[in-house]
SEPAVEX-136689 format. One record per atom (N, C-alpha, C): residue number from 1; atom name; x, y, z. Coordinates in steps of 0.02 Angstrom, whole numbers. Example, Ala and Ser with C-alpha at 12.3 -4.5 7.8 and 13.67 -1.06 7.14 Angstrom:
# residues 2
+------+------+--------+--------+--------+
| resi | name |      X |      Y |      Z |
+------+------+--------+--------+--------+
|    1 |    N |    660 |   -284 |    390 |
|    1 |   CA |    615 |   -225 |    390 |
|    1 |    C |    660 |   -165 |    390 |
|    2 |    N |    642 |   -112 |    354 |
|    2 |   CA |    684 |    -53 |    357 |
|    2 |    C |    645 |      2 |    394 |
+------+------+--------+--------+--------+
# end
This chain:
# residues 79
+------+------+--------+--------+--------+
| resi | name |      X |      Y |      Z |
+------+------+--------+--------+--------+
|    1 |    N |   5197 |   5532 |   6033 |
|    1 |   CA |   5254 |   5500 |   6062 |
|    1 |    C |   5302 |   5555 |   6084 |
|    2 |    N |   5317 |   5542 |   6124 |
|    2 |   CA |   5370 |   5614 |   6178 |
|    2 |    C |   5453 |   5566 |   6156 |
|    3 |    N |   5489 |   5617 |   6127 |
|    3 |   CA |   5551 |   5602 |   6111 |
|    3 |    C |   5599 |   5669 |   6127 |
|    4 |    N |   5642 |   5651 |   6153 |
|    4 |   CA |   5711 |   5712 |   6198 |
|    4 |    C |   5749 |   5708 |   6131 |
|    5 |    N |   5779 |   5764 |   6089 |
|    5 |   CA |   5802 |   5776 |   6054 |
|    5 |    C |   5850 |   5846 |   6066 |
|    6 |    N |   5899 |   5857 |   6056 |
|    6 |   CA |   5946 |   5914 |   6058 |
|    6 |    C |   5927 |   5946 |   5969 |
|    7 |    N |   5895 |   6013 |   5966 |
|    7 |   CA |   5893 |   6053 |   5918 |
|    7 |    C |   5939 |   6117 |   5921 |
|    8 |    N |   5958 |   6143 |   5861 |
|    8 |   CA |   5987 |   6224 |   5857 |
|    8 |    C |   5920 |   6262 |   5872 |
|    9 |    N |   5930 |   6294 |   5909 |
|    9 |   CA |   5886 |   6348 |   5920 |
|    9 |    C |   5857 |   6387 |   5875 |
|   10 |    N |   5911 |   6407 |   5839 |
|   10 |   CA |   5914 |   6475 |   5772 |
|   10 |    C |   5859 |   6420 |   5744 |
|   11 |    N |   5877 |   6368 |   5707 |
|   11 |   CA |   5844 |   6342 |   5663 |
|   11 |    C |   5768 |   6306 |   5677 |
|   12 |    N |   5783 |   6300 |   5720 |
|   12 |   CA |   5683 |   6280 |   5760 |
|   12 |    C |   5673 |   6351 |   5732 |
|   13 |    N |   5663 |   6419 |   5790 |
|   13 |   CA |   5652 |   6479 |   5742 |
|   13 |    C |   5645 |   6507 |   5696 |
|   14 |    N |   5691 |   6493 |   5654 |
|   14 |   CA |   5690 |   6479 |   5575 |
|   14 |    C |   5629 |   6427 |   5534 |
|   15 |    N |   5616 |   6385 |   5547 |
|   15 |   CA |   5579 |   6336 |   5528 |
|   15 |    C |   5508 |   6374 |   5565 |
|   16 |    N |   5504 |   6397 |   5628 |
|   16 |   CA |   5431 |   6413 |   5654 |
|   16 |    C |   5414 |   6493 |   5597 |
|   17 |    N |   5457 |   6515 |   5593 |
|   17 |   CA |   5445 |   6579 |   5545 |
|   17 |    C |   5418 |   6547 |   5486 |
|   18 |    N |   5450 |   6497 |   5460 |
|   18 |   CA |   5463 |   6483 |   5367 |
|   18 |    C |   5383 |   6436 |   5380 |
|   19 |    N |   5381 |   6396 |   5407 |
|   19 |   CA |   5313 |   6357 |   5432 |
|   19 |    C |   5240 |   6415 |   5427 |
|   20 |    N |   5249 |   6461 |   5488 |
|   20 |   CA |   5193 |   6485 |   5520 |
|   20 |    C |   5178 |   6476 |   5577 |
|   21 |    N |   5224 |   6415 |   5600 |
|   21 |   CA |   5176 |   6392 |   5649 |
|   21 |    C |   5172 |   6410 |   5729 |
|   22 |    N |   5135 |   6402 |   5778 |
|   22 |   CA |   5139 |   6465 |   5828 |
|   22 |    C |   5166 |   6397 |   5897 |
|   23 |    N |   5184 |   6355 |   5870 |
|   23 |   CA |   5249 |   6337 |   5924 |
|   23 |    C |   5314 |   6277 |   5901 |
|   24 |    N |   5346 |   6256 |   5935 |
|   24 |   CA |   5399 |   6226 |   5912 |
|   24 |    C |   5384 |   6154 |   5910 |
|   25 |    N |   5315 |   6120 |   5942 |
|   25 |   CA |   5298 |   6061 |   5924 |
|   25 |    C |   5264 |   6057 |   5843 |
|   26 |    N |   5222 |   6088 |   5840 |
|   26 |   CA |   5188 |   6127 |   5776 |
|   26 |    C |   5226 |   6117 |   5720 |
|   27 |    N |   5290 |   6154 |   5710 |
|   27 |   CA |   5341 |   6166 |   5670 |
|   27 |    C |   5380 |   6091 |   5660 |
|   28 |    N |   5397 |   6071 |   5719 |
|   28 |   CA |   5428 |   6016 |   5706 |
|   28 |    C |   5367 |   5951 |   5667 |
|   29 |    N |   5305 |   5946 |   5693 |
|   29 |   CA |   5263 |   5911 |   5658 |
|   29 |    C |   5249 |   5909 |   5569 |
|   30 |    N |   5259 |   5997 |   5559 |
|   30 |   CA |   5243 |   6005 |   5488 |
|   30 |    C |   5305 |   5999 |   5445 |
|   31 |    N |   5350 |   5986 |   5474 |
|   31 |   CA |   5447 |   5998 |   5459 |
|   31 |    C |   5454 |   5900 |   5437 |
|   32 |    N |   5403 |   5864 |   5494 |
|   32 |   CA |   5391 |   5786 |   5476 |
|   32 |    C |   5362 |   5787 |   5389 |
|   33 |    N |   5300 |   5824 |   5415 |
|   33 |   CA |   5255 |   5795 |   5373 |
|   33 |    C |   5266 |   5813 |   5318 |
|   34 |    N |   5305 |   5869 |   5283 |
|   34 |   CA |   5316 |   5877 |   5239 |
|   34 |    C |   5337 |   5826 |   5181 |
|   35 |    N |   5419 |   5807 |   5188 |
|   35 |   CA |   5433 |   5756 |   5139 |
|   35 |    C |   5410 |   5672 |   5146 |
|   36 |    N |   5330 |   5694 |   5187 |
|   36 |   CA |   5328 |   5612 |   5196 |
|   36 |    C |   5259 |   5622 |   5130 |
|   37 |    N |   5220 |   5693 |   5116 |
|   37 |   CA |   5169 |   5708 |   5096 |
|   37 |    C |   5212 |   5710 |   5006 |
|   38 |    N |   5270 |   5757 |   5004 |
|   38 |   CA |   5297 |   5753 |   4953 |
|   38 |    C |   5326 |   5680 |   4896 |
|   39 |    N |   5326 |   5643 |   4954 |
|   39 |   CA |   5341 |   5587 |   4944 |
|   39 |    C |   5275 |   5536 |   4903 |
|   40 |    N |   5249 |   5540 |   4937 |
|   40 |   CA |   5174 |   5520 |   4908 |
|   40 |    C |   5145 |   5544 |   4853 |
|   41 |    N |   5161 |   5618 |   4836 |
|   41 |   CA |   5141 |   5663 |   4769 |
|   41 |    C |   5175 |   5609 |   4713 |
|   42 |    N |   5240 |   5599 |   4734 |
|   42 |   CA |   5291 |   5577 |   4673 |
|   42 |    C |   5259 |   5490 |   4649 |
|   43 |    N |   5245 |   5475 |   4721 |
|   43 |   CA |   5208 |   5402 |   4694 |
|   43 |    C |   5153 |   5390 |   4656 |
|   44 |    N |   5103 |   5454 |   4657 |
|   44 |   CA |   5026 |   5476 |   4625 |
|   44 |    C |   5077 |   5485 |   4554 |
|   45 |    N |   5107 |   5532 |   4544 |
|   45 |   CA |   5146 |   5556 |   4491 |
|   45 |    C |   5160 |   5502 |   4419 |
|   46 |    N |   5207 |   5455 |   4461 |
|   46 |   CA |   5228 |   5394 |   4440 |
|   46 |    C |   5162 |   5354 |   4411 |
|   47 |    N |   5104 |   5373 |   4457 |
|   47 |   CA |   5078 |   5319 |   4401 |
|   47 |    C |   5006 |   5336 |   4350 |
|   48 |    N |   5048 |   5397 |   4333 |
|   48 |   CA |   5006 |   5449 |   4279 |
|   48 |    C |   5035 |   5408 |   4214 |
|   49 |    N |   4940 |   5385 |   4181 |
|   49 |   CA |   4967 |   5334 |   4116 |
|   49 |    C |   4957 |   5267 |   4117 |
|   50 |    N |   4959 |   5252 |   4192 |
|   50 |   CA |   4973 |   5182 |   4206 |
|   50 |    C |   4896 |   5147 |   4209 |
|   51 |    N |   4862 |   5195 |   4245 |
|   51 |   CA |   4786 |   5189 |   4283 |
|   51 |    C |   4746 |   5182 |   4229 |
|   52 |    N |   4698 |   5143 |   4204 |
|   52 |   CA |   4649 |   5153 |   4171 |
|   52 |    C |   4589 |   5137 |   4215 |
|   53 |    N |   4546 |   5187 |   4200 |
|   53 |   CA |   4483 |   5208 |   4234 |
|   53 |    C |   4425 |   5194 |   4189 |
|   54 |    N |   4391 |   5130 |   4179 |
|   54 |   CA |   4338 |   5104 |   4105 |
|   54 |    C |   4271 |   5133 |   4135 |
|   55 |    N |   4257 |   5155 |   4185 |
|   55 |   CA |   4194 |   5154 |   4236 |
|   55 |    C |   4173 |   5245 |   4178 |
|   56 |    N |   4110 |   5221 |   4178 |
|   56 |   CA |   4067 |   5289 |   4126 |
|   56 |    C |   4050 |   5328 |   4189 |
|   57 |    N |   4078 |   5391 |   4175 |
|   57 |   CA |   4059 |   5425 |   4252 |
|   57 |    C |   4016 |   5470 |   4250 |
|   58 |    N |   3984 |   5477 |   4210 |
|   58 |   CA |   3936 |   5503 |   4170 |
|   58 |    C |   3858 |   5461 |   4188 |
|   59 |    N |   3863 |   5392 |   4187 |
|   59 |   CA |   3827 |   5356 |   4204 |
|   59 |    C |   3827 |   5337 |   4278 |
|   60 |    N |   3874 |   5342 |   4329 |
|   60 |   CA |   3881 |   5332 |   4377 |
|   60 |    C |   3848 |   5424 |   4422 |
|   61 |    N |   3871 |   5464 |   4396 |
|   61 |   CA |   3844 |   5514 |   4433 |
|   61 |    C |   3752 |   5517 |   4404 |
|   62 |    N |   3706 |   5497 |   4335 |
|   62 |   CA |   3663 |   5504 |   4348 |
|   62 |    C |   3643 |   5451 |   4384 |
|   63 |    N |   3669 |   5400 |   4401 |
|   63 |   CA |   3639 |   5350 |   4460 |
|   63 |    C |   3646 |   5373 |   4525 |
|   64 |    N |   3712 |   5392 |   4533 |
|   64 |   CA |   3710 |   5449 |   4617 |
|   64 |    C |   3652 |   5509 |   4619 |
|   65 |    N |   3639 |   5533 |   4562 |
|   65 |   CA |   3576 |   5573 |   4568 |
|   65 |    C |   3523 |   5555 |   4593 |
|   66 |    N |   3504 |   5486 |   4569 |
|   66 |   CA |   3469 |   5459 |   4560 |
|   66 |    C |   3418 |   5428 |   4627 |
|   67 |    N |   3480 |   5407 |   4669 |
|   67 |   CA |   3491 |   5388 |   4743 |
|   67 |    C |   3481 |   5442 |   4781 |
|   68 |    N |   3509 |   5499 |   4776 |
|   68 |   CA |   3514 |   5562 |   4816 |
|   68 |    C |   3439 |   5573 |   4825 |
|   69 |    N |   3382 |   5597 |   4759 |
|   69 |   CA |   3334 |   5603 |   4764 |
|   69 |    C |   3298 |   5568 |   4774 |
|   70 |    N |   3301 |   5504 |   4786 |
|   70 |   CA |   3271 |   5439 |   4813 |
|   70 |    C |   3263 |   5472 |   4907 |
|   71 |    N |   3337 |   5470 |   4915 |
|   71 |   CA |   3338 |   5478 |   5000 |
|   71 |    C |   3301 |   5536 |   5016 |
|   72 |    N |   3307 |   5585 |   4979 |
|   72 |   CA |   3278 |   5650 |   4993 |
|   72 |    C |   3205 |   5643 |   5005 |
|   73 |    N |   3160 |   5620 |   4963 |
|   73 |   CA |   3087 |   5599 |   4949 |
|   73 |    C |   3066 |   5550 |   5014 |
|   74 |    N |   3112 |   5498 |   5029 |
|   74 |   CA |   3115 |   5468 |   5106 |
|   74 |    C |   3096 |   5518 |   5162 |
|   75 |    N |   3152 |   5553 |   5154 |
|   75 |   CA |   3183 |   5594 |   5207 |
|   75 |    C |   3101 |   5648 |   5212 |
|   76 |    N |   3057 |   5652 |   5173 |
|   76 |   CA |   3020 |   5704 |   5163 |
|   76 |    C |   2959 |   5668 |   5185 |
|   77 |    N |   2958 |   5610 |   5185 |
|   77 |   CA |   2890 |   5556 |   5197 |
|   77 |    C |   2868 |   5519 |   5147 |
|   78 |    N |   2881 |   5558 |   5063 |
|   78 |   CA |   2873 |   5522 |   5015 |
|   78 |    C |   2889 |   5462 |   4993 |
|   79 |    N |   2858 |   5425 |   4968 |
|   79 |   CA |   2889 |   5356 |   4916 |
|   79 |    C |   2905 |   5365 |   4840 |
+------+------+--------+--------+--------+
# end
């Protein structure tokens, strides 16, 4: 989306230095995305404790094994 905005100069500059980034759309994109990403950390955060996870994952990865070498043996001509 194309939006006309009046910026300080210094501080675009400032932000493309502190960023990395190698232009002033760039900078302004990662200058967005920042506290929208930080924002989201705090919501994961919040619900440390809350989540219970009953699934044996232990039993679920030797079944993904399980499958993997299934497809593979396919994939090879085998049954």
């Amino acid at each position: 989306m194309r939006t006309t905005m009046s910026l300080d100069d210094r501080l675009v500059k400032e932000l493309m230095a502190v960023t990395g980034a190698k232009s002033r759309t760039e900078a302004i994109h990662r200058a967005i995305a920042e506290p929208i990403r930080r924002k989201k950390l705090e919501e994961l955060k919040a619900l440390s404790g809350k989540i219970r996870i009953t699934d044996n994952w232990q039993a679920l990865e030797a079944a993904e094994l399980k499958a993997q070498a299934a497809r593979e043996r396919r994939a090879r001509g085998r049954r």
